[in-house]
N, C-alpha and C positions, 0 to 999 in steps of 0.2 A: 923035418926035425923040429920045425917053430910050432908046427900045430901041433907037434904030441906033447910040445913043454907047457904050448895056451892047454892041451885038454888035461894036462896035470895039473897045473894050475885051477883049474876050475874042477876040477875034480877034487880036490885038496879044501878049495872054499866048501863047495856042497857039503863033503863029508864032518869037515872040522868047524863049520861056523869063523870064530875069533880063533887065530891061530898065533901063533909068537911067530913066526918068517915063513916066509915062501923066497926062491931063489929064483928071478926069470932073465932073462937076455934080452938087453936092449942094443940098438945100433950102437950106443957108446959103451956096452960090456955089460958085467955083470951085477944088478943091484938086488937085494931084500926087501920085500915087503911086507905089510901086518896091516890087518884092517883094526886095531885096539891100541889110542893113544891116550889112552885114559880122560877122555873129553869125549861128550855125545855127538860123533860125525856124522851116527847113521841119518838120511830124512833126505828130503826134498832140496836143494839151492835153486834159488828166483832171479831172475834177471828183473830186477825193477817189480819185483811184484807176478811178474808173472815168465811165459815161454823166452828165452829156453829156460831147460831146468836140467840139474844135476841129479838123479835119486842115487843114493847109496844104501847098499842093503849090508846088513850085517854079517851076510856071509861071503861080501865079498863082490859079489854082484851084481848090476844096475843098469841104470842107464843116462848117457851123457848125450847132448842135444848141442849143435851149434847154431849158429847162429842161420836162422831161417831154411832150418833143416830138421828131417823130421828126428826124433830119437831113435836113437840106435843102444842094442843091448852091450854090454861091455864088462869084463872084469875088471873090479880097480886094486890100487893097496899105495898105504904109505910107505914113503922107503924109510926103512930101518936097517939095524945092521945086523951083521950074521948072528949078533944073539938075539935078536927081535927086539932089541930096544930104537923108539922112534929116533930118526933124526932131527936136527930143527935147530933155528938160530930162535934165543930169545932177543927181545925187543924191549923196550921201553913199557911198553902195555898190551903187545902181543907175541906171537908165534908166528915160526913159517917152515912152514913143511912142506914138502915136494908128492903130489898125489902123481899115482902111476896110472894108467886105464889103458886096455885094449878092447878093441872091439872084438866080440865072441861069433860074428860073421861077416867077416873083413869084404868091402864089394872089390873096394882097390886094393894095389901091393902095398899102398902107403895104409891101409889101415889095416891091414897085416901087423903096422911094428907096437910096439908100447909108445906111447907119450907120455911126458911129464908136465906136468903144469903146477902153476900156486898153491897152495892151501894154505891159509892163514888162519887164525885164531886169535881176537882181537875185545882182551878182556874187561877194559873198561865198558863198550856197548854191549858186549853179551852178542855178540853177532861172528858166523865162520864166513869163510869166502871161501873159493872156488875161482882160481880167473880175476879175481879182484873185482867181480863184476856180479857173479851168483851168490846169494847170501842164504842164512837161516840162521834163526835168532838162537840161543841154546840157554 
């Protein structure tokens, strides 16, 4: 049942590009996601300048890299809510949004599930993060 909701989900990215929600199942239930937060996400995040790196494609697509591992293909999306509007706490002079990714060829069960992780937006430097750790300037 997980793989046919990951091949609808990627199927849904392919065919629609920028979508207002997608609905998928994580260990802790059900959240929404949108790759359109009205800020330019799509691109590369750097560890320091360089490997690993985060790409996000604007259909939804990509690929996420840990640490001293090679890259692996993955779908991502921000969670949003059931009307596709992003979530996110504002800050003082940033954003923080919750990025969702699964891997699109899971080797283990554990990358079978969705992960969440940071995403911040941080507007005084003109820089996004990933991790608190991958960056790219915007």
């Amino acid at each position: 049942m997980k793989s046919n909701n990951l091949l609808l989900v990627t199927l849904l990215l392919l065919a629609f590009g920028t979508f207002a929600q997608t609905k998928i199942e994580a260990k802790d239930g059900i959240h929404y996601l949108t790759t359109n937060i009205d800020y330019p996400i799509i691109g590369t995040y750097f560890f320091k300048g360089t490997e690993p790196t985060v790409e996000l494609n604007g259909n939804g697509s990509g690929f996420y890299q840990l640490h001293e591992q090679p890259k692996k293909a993955v779908t991502w999306g921000i969670e949003c809510d059931e009307a596709g509007r992003p979530i996110f706490k504002k800050g003082f002079d940033n954003a923080a949004y919750t990025l969702w990714y699964q891997y699109t060829n899971p080797e283990t069960e554990e990358e079978k599930h969705w992960k969440a992780v940071p995403f911040t937006i941080h507007f005084n430097s003109l820089k996004m993060f990933i991790q608190g750790e991958r960056s790219k300037d915007y």
